[in-house]
N, C-alpha and C positions, 0 to 999 in steps of 0.2 A: 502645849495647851491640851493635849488630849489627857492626858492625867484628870481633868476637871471636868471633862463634860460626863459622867455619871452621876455628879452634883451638880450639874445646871441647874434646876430648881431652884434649890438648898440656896446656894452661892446667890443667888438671884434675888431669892426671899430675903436674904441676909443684909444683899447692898442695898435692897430698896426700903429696910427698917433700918439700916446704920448708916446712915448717909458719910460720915469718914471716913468707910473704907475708899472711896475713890480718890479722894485726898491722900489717903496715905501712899498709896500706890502712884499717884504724882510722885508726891514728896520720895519716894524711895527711887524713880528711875533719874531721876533731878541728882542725886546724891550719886550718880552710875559718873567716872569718868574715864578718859582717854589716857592710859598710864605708860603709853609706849614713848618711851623719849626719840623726836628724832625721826618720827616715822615717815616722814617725806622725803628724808637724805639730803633734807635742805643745808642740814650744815656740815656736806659729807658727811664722813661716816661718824662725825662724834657720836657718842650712847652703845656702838655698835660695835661688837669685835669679830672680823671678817680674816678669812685665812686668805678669802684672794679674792679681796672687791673692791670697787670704787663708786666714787659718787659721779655719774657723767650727765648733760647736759640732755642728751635725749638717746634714746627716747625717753621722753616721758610721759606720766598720765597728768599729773596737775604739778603748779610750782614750777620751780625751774633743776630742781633735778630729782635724778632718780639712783638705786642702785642696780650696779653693771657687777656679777659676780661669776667668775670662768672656773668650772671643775676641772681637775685635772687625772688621769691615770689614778690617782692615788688619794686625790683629795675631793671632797664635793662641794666642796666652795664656802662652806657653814658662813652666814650673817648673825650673830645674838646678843641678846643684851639680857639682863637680868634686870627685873622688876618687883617692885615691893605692894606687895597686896594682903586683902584681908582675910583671917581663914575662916571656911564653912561659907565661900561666897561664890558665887557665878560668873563667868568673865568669857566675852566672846572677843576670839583674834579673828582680824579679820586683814587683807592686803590684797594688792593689784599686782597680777605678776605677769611676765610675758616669756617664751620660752618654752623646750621640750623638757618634759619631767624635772617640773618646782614644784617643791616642798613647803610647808608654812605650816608648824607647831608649836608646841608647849612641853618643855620637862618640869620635873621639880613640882608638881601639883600636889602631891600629897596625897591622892586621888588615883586616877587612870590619867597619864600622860596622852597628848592627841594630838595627831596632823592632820592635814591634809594635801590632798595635790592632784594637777594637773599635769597628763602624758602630752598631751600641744596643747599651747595658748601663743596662735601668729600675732595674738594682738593682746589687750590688754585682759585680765579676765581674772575675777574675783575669786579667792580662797575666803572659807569661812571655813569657823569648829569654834566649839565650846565646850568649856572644863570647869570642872568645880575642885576648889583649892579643899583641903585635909583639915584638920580640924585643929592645927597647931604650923601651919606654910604662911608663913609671910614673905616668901620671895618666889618666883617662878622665872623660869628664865623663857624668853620667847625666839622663836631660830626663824629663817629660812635657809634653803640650800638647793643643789640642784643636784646633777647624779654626773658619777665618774666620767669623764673625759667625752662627754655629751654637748658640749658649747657653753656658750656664754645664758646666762638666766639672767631678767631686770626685775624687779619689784618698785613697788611705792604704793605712798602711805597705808604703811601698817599700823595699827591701830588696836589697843589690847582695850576694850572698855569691860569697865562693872565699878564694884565699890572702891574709894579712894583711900589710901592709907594714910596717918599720920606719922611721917617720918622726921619732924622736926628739922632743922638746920643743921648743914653739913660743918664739919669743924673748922676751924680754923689752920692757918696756913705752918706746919713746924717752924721752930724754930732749933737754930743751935746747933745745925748740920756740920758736921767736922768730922776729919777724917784720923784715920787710926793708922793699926798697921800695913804698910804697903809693899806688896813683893812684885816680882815681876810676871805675874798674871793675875792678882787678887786687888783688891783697896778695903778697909775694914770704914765703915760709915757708923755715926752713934748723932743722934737728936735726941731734943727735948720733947716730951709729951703733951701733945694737943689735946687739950679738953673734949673729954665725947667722941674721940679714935676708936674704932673696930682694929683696925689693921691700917698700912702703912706701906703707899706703892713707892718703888724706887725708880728713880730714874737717872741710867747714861746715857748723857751725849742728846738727849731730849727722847730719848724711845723708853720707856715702860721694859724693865728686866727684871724685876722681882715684885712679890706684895706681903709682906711682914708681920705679926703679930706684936710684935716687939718694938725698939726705938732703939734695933742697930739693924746691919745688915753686912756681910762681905761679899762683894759681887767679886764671880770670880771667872776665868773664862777670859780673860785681856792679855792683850799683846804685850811684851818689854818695851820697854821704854816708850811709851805713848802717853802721851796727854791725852785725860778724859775728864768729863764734866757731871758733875752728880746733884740732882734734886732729889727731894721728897713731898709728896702728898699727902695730908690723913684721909682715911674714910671712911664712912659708917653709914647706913640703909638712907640717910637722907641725900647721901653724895658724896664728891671728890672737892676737896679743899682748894685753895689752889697753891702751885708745886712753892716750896722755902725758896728763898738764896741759896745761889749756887756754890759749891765750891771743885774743886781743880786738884789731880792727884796727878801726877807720872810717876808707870811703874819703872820697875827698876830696870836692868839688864840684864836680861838674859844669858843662860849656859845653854851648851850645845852647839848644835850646827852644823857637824863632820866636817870640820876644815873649813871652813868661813872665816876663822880670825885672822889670816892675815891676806883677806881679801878688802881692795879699800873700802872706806865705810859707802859708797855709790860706786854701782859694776855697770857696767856695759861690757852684754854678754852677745856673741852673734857667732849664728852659724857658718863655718866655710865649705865651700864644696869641693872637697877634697879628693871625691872616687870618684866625681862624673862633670860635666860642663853642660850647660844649658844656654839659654838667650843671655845670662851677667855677665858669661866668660871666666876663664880661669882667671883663680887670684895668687898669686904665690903666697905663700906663709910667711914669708919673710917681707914679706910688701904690704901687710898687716897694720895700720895704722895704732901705734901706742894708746890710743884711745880705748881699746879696745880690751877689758881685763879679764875674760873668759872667751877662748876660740873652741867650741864643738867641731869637730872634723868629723864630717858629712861624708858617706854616713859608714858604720859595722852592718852588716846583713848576713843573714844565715845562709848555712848551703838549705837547708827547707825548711818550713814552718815550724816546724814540729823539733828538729834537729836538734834545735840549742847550740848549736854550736858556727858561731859568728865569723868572717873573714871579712877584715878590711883591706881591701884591693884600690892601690889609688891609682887615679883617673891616665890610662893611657895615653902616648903620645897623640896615638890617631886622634885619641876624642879633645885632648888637651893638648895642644901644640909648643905652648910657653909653660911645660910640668915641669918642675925643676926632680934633678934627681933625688935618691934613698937617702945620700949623704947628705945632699943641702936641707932636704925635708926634717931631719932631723937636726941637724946644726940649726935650725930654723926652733924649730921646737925649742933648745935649750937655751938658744937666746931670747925667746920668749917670757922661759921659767927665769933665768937672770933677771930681768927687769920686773919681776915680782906674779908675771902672766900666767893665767892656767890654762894649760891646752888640751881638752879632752877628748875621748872618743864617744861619739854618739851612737845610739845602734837602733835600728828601727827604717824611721823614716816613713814616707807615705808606701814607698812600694816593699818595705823589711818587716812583713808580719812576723812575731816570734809568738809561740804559743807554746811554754813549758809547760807540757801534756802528763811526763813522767818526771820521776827524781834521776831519773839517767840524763836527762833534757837538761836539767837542773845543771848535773853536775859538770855537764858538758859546755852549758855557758859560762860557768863559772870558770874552768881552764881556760876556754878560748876566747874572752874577755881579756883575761891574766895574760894570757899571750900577746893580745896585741899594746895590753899596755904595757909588757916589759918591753916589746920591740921596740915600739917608740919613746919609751919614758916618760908617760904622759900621766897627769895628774889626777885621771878619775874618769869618771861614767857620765855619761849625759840617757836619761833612756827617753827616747822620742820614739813610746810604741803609740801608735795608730793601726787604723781602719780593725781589722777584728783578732788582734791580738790579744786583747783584754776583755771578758765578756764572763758575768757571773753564771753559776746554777742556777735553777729555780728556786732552791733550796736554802740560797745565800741570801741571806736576808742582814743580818747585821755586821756590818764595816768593820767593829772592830773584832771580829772572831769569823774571818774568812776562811770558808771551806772547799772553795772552786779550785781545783789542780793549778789550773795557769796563773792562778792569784799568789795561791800558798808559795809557791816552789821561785817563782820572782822575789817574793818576798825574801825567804829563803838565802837565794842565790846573792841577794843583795847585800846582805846580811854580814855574809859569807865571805864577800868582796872587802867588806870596811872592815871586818876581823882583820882581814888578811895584810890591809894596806895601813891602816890605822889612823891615826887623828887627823893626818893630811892629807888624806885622801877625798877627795870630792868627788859629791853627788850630787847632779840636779836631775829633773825631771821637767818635762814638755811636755803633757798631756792638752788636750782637745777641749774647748769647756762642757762638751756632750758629758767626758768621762768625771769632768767635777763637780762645776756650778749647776749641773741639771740634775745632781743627785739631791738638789734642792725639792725637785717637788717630785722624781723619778728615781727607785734604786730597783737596779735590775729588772727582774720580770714582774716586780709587781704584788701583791697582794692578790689582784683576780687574772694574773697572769697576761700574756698577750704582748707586756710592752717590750723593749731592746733590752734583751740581758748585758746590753754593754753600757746602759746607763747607768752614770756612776763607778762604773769599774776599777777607777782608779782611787776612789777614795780609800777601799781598805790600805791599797799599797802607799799611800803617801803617809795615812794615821800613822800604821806600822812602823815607820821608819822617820817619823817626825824628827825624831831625835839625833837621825844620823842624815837631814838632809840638808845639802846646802843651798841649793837656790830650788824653789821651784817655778818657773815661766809658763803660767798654761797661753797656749794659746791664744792668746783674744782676733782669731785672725778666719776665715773662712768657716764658718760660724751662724749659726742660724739663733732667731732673738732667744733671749734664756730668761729667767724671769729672777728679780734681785731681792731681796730683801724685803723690798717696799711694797713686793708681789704685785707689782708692774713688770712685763717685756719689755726689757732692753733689746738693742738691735746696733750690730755695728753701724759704724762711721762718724763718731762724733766719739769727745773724751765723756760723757756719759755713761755708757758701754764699761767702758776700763775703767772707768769709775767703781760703778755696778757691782762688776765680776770683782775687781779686788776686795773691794770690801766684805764681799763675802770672805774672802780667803780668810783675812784680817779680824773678822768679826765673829765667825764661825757660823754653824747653821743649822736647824734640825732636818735631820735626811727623810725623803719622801715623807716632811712632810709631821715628822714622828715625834712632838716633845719632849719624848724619852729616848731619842737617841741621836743627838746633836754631837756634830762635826768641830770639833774643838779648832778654834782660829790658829795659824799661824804667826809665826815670831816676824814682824816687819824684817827683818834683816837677811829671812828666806826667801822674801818675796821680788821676783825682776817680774814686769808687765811682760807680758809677746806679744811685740805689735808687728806685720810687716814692715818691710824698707823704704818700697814705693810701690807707686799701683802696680807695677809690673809683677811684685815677687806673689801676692795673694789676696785678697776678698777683704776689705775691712780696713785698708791706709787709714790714716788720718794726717790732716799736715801738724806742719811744726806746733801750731796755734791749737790743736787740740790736745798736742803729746802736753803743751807748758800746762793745759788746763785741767790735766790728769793729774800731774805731777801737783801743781798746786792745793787740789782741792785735798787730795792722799794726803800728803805731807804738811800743809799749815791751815788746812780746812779755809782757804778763799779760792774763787773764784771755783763754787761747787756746781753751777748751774741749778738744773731741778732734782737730780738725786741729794738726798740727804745720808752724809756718811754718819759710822757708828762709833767714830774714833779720828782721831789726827797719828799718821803716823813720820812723823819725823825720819827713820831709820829705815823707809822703806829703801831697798837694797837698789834699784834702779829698774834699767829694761834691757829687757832682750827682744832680739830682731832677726830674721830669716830674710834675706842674711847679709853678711859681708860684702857675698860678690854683688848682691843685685843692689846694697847703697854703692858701693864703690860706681856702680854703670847708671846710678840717680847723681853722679856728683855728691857721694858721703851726705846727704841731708842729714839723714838719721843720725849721723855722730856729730855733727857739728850740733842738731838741738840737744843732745845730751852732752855734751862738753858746753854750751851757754849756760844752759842749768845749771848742772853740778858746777861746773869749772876742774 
């Protein structure tokens, strides 16, 4: 209003000869509305698209809920919607936020884009700004957020008021969804054209994965052999239609795998402890229940970190009283490989840091690898690196063009190995879900630096080798909560958890975060779960009743509880468990619920 008091007079003289003017200027604030969909989070987050929010029950300021959004190292929690407004007009946002350093603006003005924000608010406390739309902006989009790995921010009702648009009725629902050509990661989609379509959002499995100009689409990025579910929407500035009939694609089967084919179509894979004894007790090799179609021998370990170069030493008489000898150890081995079993060497473990520092390191695991799988005959690699064996640069920013020495030369060396051994040779990998499922909102040090360069670690070496890997079991076992898809914390002890973490595997994922650089899903038939054996062996059991409910929801999508998966996978390969000795000292639980299962 200060604009106008050098014509008070004027302006004064004028309304009290045109007695209208006061009327009009009713009639004009009368015509101002609230064009924020959604601004109370009354109906969770619909209107709103949140990298990592929720709608929660309280706090709140009015209504019954509010949004709950947690930044992370990488991410700053972004809430927005897009709104359609009128151009050359005036519009104040306004919302109730609670929290240290929240955000509340406007892009897309036309204009001068505008925030604002508050460094503490313990309680609840109004943002206001106001922007004026361009001279040809009919949409603005409106955000809130909070800042980098700073805690949780709440908001409510936000609220964008000024002049109202006429955006007429949103179209109608497609029709004529059918599916095209199908490989074993693609499905091709084509509809019929909805009257008064802009574009055209797609959706698998009920999540939102493309939005279209067109009336086709090929989503691609899917696992072999899986069943998945496809709608469409139309859309245009008045709205979202609602989604066609469904229709149903499974892809095809898969190639690849490094030796996987004539592994049965369900493995049960478990560690044994073969160079040391603990509270399970020794197990002989040969006492191995047939159940059992992948044995890891626990564990290869370096003469030093740095060395590369691995000795498996197996468990003394002192420490292991009932160790059978070199000769039975191996006669054990190849009766295993007769009845179709693969018996590998694993190298790592919790106390086997290996860190290929040089290309001498390299080359030296690569021999002393190759040594001990000629000694023994054994069918391939298991790599179980843990605690700081794997750890990016600063530098290493993107997975798949790794530049970190201990990244590179693994890769490398592995490489190196399936050259060497060839199509039967098998590889899995063990990793932690630190070094996977957290490269979800975490890679490396970070963008502002500061975080564990070991997060994520493992994703360049699994992409790399996708093609030559044949199981991979992370972990899901001593484990702190990770956060899934649905950008809720999961937390062991419940089939939620392995729910969670698989289907990231299965579904893929953008790393720290990044829409431009997504973690392409694995082949169901790479994938064993890592659950422990019993509460004895590590952090994270579940009983029999959660493994079937894992299993179930994975593979025929019932009995999913509250995560919602991205896919059904049928072909999921099975589970692995750490280990052997500690179900054999539960009374085999672990194998008997996988032999109910599969059979």
């Amino acid at each position: 209003m200060d604009r106008f008091r050098p014509v008070m007079a004027l302006l004064t003289a004028v309304a009290l000869a045109v007695p209208g003017i006061t009327a009009l200027s009713t009639a004009a604030h009368a015509a101002d509305v609230d064009l924020a969909r959604n601004g109370g989070f009354e109906a969770g987050l619909d209107g709103w698209t949140c990298t990592a929010g929720k709608a929660v029950s309280s706090p709140v300021r009015s209504g019954s809920s509010a949004l709950q959004a947690t930044p992370a190292g990488s991410d700053h929690a972004q809430c927005s919607q897009s709104v359609t407004v009128q151009p050359n007009s005036e519009y104040t946002l306004t919302g109730h936020v609670r929290g240290a350093y929240v955000y509340l603006g406007a892009s897309g003005t036309g204009t001068t884009d505008v925030s604002t924000w508050t460094q503490s608010a313990p309680d609840w406390q109004q943002l206001r700004t106001t922007f004026r739309t361009g001279a040809s902006t009919t949409r603005v989009t409106i955000y809130t957020h909070g800042w980098y790995g700073t805690g949780a921010y709440y908001a409510d009702d936000v609220s964008l008021v000024g002049p109202g648009a006429s955006t007429g009725q949103p179209p109608a629902a497609p029709t004529g969804l059918s599916t095209g050509t199908v490989t074993s990661s693609s499905v091709a989609l084509s509809w019929t054209a909805s009257s008064g379509a802009t574009s055209y959002a797609v959706y698998r499995d009920g999540a939102k994965v493309q939005t279209v100009s067109g009336t086709s689409a090929t989503v691609t990025g899917l696992s072999a052999s899986t069943a998945y579910s496809f709608q469409v929407s139309a859309l245009n500035d008045a709205g979202e239609s609602a989604k066609s009939a469904a229709v149903t694609a499974t892809t095809t089967t898969g190639t690849g795998g490094g030796g996987s084919g004539d592994l049965p179509a369900h493995a049960l894979v478990g560690y044994l402890h073969a160079s040391f004894a603990n509270g399970a007790g020794y197990t002989r090799l040969a006492d191995v229940p047939d159940s059992w179609d992948v044995i890891d021998l626990a564990f290869g370990e370096p003469t030093s970190i740095t060395s590369g170069d691995i000795r498996f030493t197996r468990c003394p008489v002192t420490e292991c009283p009932n160790v059978e000898s070199d000769a039975d150890f191996k006669a054990a081995i190849k009766a295993k490989q007769a009845a179709g079993k693969k018996v590998l060497i694993s190298i790592g473990g919790q106390n086997g840091q290996v860190q290929l520092t040089t290309t001498a390191a390299r080359d030296t695991f690569v021999s002393s690898v190759s040594k001990i799988i000629d000694t023994y005959g054994l069918d391939g690699l298991d790599v179980d690196f843990e605690g700081h064996s794997l750890s990016l640069n600063a530098d290493d920013t993107d997975f798949r063009n790794p530049k970190t020495p201990v990244i590179v030369n693994l890769i490398s060396a592995l490489k190196t190995l399936k050259a060497k051994y060839g199509s039967k040779f098998v590889l899995s990998m063990a990793p932690e879900t630190f070094f996977v499922q957290m490269g979800y909102q975490f890679y490396g040090t970070g963008q502002w630096g500061g975080q564990d360069p070991r997060c994520g670690a493992y994703l360049p070496v699994i992409h790399a080798l996708r093609d030559d890997l044949t199981l991979l079991h992370v972990q899901d076992y001593n484990s702190g909560p990770i956060m899934g898809l649905d950008n809720q914390y999961h937390s062991m002890g419940g089939a939620d958890f392995h729910i969670a973490m698989t289907d990231m595997l299965l579904t893929g994922f953008p790393v720290a975060g990044n829409a431009g650089n997504v973690f392409p899903p694995l082949r169901p038939e790479q994938i064993a779960i890592g659950m422990p054996a019993s509460t004895n062996a590590g952090n994270g059991h579940v009983s029999p009743a959660e493994v079937t409910k894992t299993l179930d929801c994975l593979t025929k999508r019932t009995n999913c509880g509250s995560y919602t998966t991205h896919g059904t996978w049928p072909a999921l390969r099975g589970l692995m468990t750490w280990s052997v000795n500690w179900d054999r000292f539960a009374g085999w639980e672990f194998q008997r619920t996988f032999d109910n299962y599969f059979g």
